[in-house]
C-alpha positions in Angstrom: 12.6 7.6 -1.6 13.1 8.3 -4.6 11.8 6.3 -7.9 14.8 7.5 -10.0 16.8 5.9 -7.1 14.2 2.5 -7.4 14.8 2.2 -10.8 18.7 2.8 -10.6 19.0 0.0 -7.5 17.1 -2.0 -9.4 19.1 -1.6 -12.5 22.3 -2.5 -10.2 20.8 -5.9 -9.1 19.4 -4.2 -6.0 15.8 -4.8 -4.5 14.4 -1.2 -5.9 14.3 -0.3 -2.6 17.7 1.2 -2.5 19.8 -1.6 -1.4 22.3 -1.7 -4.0 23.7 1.7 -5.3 23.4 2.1 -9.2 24.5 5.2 -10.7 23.5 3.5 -14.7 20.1 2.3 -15.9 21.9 -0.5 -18.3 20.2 -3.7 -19.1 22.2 -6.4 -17.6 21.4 -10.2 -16.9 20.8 -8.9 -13.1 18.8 -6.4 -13.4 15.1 -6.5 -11.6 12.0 -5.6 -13.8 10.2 -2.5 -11.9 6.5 -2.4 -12.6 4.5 0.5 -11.3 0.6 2.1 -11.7 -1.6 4.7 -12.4 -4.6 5.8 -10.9 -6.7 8.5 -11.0 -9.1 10.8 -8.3 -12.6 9.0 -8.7 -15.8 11.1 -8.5 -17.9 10.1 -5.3 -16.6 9.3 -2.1 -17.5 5.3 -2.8 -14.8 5.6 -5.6 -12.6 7.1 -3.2 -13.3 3.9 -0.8 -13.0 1.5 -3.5 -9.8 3.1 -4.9 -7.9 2.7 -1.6 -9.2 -0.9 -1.0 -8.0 -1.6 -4.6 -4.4 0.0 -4.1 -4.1 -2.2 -0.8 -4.6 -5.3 -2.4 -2.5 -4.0 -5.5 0.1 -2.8 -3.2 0.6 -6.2 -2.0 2.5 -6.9 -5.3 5.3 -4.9 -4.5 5.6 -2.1 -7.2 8.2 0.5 -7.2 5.9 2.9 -7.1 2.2 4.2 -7.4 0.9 7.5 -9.0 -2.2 9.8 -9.1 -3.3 12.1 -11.1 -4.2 15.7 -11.0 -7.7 16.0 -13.0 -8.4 17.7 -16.4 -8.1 21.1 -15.2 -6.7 20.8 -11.9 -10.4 19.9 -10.8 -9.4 17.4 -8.5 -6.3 18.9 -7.0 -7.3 18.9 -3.1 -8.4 15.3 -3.9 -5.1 14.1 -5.2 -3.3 15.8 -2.9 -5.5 14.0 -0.3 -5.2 10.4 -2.0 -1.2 11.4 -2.7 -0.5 11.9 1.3 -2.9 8.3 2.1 -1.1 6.3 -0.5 2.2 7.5 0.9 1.8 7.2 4.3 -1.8 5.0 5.2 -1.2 2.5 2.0 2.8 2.8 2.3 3.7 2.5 -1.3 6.1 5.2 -3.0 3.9 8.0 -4.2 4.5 10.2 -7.3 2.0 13.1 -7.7 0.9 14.5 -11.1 1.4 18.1 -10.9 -0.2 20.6 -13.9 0.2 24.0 -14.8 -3.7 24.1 -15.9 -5.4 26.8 -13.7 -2.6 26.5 -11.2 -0.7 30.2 -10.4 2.8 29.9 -9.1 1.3 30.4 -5.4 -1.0 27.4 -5.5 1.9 25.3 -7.4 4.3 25.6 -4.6 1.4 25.1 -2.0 1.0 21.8 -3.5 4.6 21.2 -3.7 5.2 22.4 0.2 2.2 20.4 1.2 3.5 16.8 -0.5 7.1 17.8 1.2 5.7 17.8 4.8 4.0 14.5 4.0 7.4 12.9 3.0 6.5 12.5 -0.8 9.6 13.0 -3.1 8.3 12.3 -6.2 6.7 14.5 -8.7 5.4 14.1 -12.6 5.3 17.6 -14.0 2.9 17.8 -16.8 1.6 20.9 -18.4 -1.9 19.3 -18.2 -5.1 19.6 -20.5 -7.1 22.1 -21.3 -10.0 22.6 -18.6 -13.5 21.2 -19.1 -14.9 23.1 -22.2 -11.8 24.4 -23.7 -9.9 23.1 -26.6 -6.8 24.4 -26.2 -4.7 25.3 -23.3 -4.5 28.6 -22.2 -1.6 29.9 -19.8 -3.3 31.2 -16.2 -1.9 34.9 -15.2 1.0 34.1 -12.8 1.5 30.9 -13.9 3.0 28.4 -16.2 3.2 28.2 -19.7 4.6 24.4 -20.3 6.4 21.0 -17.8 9.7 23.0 -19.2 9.1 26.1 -16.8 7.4 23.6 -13.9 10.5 21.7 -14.1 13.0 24.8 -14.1 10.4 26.4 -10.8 11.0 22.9 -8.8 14.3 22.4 -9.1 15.5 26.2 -8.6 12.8 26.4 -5.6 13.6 22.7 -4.4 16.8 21.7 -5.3 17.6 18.1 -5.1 14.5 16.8 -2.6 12.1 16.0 -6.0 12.5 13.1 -8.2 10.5 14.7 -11.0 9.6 12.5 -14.1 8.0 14.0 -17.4 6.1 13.1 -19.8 7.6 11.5 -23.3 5.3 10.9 -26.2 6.1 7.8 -29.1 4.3 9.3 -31.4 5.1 13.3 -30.6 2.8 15.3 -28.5 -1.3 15.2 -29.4 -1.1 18.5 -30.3 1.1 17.5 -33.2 -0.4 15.1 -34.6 -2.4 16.2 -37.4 -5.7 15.2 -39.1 -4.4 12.3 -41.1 -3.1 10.6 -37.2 0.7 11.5 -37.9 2.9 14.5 -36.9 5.4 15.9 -39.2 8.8 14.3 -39.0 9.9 18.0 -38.1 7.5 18.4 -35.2 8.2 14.8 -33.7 12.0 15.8 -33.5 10.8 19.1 -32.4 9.1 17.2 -29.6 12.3 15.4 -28.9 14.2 18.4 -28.5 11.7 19.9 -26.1 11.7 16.5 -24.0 15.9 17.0 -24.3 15.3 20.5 -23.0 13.3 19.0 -19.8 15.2 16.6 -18.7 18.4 19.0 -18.9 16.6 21.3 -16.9 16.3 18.6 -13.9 14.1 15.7 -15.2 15.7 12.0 -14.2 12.6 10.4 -15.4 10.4 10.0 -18.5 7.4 8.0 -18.5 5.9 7.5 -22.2 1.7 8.2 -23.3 -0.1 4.8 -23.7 0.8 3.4 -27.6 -0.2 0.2 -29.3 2.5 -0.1 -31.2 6.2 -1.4 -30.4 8.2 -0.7 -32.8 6.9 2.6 -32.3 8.0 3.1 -28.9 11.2 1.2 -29.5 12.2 3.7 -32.3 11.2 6.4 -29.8 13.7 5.0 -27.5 16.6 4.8 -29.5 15.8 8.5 -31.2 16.6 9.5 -27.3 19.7 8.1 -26.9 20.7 9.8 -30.1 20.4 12.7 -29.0 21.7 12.5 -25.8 19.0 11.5 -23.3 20.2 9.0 -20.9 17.7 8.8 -18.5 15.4 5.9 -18.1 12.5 5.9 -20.1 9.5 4.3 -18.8 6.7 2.6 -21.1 3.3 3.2 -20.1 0.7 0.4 -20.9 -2.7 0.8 -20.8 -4.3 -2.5 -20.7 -7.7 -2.3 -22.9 -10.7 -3.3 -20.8 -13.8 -2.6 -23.1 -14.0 -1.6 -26.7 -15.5 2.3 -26.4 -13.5 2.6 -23.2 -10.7 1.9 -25.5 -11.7 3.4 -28.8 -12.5 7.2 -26.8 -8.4 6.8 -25.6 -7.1 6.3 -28.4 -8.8 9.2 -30.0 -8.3 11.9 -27.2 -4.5 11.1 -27.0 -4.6 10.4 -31.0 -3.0 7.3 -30.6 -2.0 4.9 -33.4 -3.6 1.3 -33.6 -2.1 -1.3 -35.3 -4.1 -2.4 -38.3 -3.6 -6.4 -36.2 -5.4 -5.1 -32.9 -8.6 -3.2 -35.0 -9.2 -7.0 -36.7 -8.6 -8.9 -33.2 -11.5 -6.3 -31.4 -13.6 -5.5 -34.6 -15.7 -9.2 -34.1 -15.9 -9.4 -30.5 -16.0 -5.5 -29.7 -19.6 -6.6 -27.9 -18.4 -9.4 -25.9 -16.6 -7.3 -22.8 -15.0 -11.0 -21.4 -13.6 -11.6 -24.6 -12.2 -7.8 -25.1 -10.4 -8.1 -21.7 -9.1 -11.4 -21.9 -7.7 -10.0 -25.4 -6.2 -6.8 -23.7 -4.4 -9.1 -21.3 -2.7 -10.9 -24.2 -1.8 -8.1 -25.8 -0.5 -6.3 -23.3 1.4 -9.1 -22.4 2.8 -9.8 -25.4 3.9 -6.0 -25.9 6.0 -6.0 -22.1 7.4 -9.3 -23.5 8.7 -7.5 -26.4 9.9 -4.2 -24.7 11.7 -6.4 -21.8 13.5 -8.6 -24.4 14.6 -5.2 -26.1 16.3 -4.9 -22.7 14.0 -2.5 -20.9 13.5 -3.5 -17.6 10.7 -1.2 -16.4 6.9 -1.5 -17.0 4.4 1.2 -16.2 0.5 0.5 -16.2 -2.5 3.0 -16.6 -5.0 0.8 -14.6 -8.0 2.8 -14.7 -8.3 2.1 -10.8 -8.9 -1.7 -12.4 -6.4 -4.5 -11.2 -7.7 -7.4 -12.8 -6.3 -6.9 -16.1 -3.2 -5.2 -15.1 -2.0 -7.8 -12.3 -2.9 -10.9 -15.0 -0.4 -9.0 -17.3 2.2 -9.3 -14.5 1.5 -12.6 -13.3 1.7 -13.7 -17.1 5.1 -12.4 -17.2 5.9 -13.9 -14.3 6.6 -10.8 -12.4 4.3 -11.4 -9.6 2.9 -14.9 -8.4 -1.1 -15.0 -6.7 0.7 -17.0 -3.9 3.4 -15.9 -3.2 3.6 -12.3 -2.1 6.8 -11.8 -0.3 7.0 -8.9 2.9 10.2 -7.0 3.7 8.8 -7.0 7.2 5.9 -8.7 8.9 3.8 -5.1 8.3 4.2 -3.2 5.2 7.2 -0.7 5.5 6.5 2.6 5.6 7.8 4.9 2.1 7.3 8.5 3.8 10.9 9.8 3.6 10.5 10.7 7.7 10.2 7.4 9.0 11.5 4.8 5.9 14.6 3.7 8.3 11.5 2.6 10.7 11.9 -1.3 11.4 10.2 -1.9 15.4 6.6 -1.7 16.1 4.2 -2.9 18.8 2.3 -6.3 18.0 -0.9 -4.7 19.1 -1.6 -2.8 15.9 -0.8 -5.6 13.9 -4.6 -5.7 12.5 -4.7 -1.9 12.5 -1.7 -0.7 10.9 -3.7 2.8 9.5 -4.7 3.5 12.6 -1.0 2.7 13.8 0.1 5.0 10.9 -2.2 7.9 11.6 -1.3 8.0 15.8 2.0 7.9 14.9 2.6 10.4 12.3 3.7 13.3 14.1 6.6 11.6 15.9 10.0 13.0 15.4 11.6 9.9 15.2 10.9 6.1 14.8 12.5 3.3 16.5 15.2 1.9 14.6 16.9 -1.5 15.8 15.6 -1.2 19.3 12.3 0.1 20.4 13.8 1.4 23.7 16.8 3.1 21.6 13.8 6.0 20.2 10.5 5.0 21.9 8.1 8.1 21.8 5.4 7.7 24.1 3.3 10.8 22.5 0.9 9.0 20.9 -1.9 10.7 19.2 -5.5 10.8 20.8 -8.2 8.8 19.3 -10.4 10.7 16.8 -13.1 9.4 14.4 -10.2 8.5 12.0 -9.3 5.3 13.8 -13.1 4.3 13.4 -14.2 5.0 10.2 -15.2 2.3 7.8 -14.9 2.5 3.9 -18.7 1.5 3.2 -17.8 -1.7 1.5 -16.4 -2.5 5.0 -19.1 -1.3 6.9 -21.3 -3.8 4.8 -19.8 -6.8 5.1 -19.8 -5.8 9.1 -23.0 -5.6 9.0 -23.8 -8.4 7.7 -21.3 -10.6 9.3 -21.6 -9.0 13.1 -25.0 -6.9 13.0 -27.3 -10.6 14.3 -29.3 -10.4 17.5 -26.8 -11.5 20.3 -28.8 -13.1 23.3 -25.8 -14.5 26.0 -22.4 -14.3 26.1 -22.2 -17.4 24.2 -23.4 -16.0 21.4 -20.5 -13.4 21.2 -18.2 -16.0 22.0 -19.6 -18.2 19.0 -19.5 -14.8 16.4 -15.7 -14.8 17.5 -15.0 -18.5 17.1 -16.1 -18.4 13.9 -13.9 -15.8 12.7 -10.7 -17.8 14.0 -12.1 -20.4 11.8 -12.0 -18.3 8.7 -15.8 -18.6 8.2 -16.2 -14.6 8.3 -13.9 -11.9 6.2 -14.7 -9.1 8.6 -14.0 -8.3 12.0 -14.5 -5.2 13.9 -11.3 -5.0 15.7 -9.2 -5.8 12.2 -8.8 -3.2 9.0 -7.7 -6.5 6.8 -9.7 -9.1 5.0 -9.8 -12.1 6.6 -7.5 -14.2 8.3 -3.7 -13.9 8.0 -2.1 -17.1 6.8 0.0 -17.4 9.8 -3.0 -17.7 11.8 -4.5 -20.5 10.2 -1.9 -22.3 11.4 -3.8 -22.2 15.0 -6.9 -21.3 13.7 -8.1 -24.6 15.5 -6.5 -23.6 19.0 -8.2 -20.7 19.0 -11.6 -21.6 17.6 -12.0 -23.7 21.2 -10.8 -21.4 23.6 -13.0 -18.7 21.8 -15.7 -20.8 23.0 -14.2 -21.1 26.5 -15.0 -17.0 26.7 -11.1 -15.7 25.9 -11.6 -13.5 23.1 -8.8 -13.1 20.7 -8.4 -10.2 18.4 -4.5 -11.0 17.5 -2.1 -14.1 17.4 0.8 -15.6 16.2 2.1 -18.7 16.6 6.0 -19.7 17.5 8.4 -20.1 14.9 11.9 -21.4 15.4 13.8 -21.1 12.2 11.5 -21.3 9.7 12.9 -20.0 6.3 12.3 -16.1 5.2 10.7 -17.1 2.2 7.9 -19.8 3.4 4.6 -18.6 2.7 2.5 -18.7 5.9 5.2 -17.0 8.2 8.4 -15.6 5.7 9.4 -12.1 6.1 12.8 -10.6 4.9 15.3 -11.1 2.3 15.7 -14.4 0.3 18.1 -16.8 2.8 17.4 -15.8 6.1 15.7 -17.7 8.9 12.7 -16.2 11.0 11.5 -16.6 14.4 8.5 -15.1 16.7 7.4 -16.3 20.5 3.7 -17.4 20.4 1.3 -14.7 21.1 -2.7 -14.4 21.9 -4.3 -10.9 22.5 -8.0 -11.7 23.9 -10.8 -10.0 26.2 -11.9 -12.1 29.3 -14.5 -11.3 32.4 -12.8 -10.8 35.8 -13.1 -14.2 37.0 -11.3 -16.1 33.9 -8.4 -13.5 33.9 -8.2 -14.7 37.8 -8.2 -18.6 36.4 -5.4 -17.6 33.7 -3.4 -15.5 36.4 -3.2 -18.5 38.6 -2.5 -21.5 35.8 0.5 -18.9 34.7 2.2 -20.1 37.9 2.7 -23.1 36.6 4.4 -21.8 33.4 7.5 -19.9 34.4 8.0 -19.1 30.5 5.0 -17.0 29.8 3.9 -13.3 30.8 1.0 -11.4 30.7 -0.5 -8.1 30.8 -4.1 -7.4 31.8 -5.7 -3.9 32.1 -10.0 -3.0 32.0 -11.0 0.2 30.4 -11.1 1.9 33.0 -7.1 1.4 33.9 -7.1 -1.2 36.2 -3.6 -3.3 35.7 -2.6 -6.8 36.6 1.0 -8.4 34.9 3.8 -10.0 35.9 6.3 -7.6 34.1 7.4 -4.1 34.4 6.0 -1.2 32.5 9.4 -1.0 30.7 9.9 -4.3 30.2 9.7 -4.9 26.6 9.7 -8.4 24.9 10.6 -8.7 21.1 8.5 -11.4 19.9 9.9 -11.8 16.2 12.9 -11.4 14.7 15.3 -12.4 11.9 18.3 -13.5 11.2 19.5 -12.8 7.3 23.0 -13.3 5.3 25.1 -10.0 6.3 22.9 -8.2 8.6 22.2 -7.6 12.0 19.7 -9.7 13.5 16.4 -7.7 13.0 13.5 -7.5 15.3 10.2 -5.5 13.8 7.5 -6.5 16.6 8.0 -6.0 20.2 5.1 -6.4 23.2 5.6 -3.1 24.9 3.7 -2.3 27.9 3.5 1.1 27.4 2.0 1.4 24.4 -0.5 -1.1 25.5 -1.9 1.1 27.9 -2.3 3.5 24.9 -3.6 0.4 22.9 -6.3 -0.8 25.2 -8.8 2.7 24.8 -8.5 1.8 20.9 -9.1 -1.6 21.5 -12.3 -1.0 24.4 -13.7 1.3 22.1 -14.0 -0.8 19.2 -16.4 -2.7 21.4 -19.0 0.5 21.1 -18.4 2.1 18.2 -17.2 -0.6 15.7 -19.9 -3.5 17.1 -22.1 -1.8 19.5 -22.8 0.7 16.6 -24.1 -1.8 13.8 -27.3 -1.9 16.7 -30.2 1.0 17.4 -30.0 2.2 21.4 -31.5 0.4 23.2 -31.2 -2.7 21.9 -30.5 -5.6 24.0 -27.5 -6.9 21.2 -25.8 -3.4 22.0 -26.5 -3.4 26.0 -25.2 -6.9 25.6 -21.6 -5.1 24.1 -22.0 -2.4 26.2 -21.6 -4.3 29.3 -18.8 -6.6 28.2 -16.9 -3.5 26.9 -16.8 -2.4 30.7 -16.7 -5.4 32.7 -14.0 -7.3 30.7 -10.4 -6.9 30.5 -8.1 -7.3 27.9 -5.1 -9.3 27.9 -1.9 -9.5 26.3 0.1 -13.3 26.8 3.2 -13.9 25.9 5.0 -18.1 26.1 8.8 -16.8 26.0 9.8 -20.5 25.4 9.5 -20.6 21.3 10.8 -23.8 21.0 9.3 -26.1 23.1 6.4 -24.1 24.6 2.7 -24.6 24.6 0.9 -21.2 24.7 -2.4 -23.1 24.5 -1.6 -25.5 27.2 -2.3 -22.7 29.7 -6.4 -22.6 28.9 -6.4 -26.4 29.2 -9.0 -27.6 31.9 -10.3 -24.2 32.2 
């Protein structure tokens, strides 16, 4: 989607995900604040890992959108592009791509362009870009660009309408024209104007402003805009300060104007980082405050791949609450443009959703409504993608899951303890931790752990509860959820047998049960599929994102079987008794999916009782 089309929803009274219509960007009483950030391609592939782990947790928060940059230079250009098409469609959050004309020819412009387009990103920000590493001033490439005017005129006359592109807009005129003394002319600031004028005529719906210190700056900037006839929203970009000479080399390379207030607040605790941060907070609070009560209603913020600082500023503002982070489904929606009317999925990926994302990627279509209405069986093949750990991951597993195992019993225990929140890792789970639903049953499943039923996914049943309560809400404000009790676990032979025949006494609940090697035992049909959650909201169709699909279990279970080898097994050197230990389970044990259809008065628990 488009953030143009966010911002305009939002604008409207919508959610800023499009589902009010807004053709205006006014400020009235109804309108939604839309907060966005900024990152940038770090250097080693650590950064990389830490980046994505950051946006995850950031991406929580709900902003309108995220964007990346493109390197001094286009140094990083295959790395953005990379991070651009995981944000969009591993992270899911709306992606905007910086795109320079700095040592980019028309050719490798519309490579990047094409190759964002087949990965369902819509949103551009056309920059000419800075000079490359050595060179003070930027120096047009043969066959390419000269300034954001002629990127903007290329990718609308090449692209038409598909691109939301946003430009650049500077407070305090471009860097280049700003002299020795820290000013520009007042001729070359409304010659700056003029030349933003010129690029939004020529297909720009977006301006997003250089960092500044100063408000009354930026508020002037504003208005100047509208004088001369630019109506599109302009978003302020706020660069929270973080440390002093972080924040002193800034200000200097984008020559940007410090009040004389903020250089006496740092000058006597410039050493003390703590105390330069928590002052950055305030500030930056206090300078959204001002901007929102001028009636601007959208906040951007330069995070340098930090959150700390930038979410305080939003929880201070009262934009975003620690515990309360509400889900439009009960997994992240997608925001690539090919599958954003997505709303079903399979329960069984509920701990994996990348892995979901990437063996579903080239489907055609999505379901919609109904699993059955568009099911695609054609899942992709397992590859080292569905098993590869960012190190900080791979850590904590190690240290969590890596201890000599000498029985069975010590396996069940290292899973037991998980339930009970006591580790943050698991190998069959991408997220940190327990979800808060399941601490609701974290007890229940703690003891049958222990009984040698190994669970790797639950949920517990929920008749009615409200959309918005915090363990189990999903949806818009004043709807009522609901969900059938689930429990996803490995057993040996002989306790699947024991379950089996105790399910005769509970007419209510099904089950499926297949080894690695294929062998099936269930009481339902291959196509039978079971929704087990759904949601009932004020003028909408009843809504029902996670279904227990047989099919796709049988694709689920080699995912799931392999995770025994190569996400546990691994941590330990061949040979070693802990990973012949894994090794044998992984072959020997099946894994079962059990379903209690009756949500209001069933016990799924009850069915491991006396076992």
């Amino acid at each position: 989607m488009k953030v143009i089309d966010k911002i305009r929803a939002a604008a409207a009274g919508g959610d800023a995900n499009g589902s009010a219509n807004g053709n205006g960007c006014d400020s009235s009483s109804n309108s939604k604040v839309v907060f966005s950030f900024e990152f940038f391609p770090p250097k080693t592939e650590d950064g990389v890992d830490n980046l994505f782990e950051r946006m995850d947790r950031m991406v929580f928060h709900n902003p309108s959108f995220c964007d990346i940059t493109w390197g001094a230079g286009g140094s990083t250009a295959d790395l953005t592009l990379d991070i651009a098409n995981k944000m969009q469609n591993i992270i899911c959050v709306e992606t905007m791509m910086h795109l320079t004309c700095t040592n980019m020819p028309v050719e490798k412009i519309d490579q990047a362009l094409e190759t964002i387009k087949s990965n369902g990103i819509q949103n551009v920000l056309a920059l000419r870009g800075d000079p490359p590493h050595g060179q003070d001033k930027f120096v047009q490439i043969q066959g390419g660009f000269s300034c954001a005017l002629d990127l903007v005129k290329h990718i609308r006359s090449k692209y038409g309408d598909y691109f939301g592109i946003t430009v650049a807009g500077y407070p305090e005129a471009h860097p280049d024209m700003i002299g020795s003394d820290g000013f520009a002319t007042l001729e070359d600031y409304h010659k700056d104007l003029a030349y933003l004028k010129q690029k939004v005529d020529a297909g720009a719906d977006l301006i997003v402003t250089q960092l500044f210190y100063d408000t009354d700056i930026f508020l002037k900037f504003v208005n100047d805009c509208r004088q001369i006839g630019i109506t599109c929203p302009i978003v302020p970009g706020i660069m929270p300060i973080n440390n002093y000479k972080g924040f002193i080399r800034m200000t200097g390379f984008c020559k940007t104007k410090v009040p004389a207030e903020v250089t006496a607040a740092l000058e006597p605790i410039k050493d003390n980082e703590e105390a330069v941060r928590a002052y950055g907070i305030h500030l930056g609070t206090e300078m959204c405050k001002k901007i929102l009560a001028h009636g601007i209603k959208t906040v951007h913020l330069y995070t340098l791949n930090m959150e700390k600082s930038a979410l305080a500023i939003l929880m201070n503002l009262g934009l975003i609450e620690e515990s309360k982070i509400t889900r439009p489904l009960p997994w992240r929606p997608p925001t690539n443009v090919f599958r954003v009317k997505e709303d079903v999925r399979p329960i069984f990926w509920a701990n994996r959703p990348k892995s979901y994302l990437s063996r579903t990627i080239g489907w055609d279509q999505y379901p919609h409504g109904r699993w059955g209405d568009s099911r695609n069986p054609s899942y992709g093949a397992l590859s080292d993608y569905q098993f590869m750990r960012p190190r900080a991951r791979g850590k904590k597993l190690l240290e969590e899951w890596a201890a000599p195992l000498k029985s069975v019993e010590d396996i069940y225990e290292k899973f037991k303890v998980y339930c009970l929140g006591k580790l943050k890792s698991s190998p069959w789970s991408e997220l940190d931790g327990l979800q808060p639903e399941t601490k609701i049953i974290n007890e229940h499943l703690g003891k049958i752990n222990l009984k040698g039923f190994l669970t790797i996914n639950s949920q517990p049943a929920v008749n009615g509860e409200k959309s918005d309560s915090p363990s189990v809400g999903w949806g818009r404000p004043g709807g009522y959820v609901y969900q059938k009790a689930y429990l996803e676990f490995f057993c040996s032979k002989d306790k699947l047998n024991a379950i089996v025949d105790k399910c005769k006494s509970f007419p209510f609940v099904t089950y499926i049960a297949v080894n690695k090697g294929g062998s099936w035992i269930s009481n339902v049909a291959l196509t039978d599929v079971n929704a087990v959650t759904w949601g009932v909201f004020p003028a909408k169709e009843i809504i029902q994102p996670t279904v227990v699909d047989p099919a796709s279990f049988s694709v689920w279970k080699d995912e799931a079987f392999e995770i025994w080898s190569r996400g546990w097994a691994s941590l330990y050197p061949e040979g070693d008794p802990s990973r012949m230990l894994l090794e044998e389970v992984q072959s020997s044990y099946f894994l079962v999916s059990l379903v209690d259809n009756d949500y209001i008065h069933g016990d799924i628990f009850a069915v491991f009782a006396d076992l």
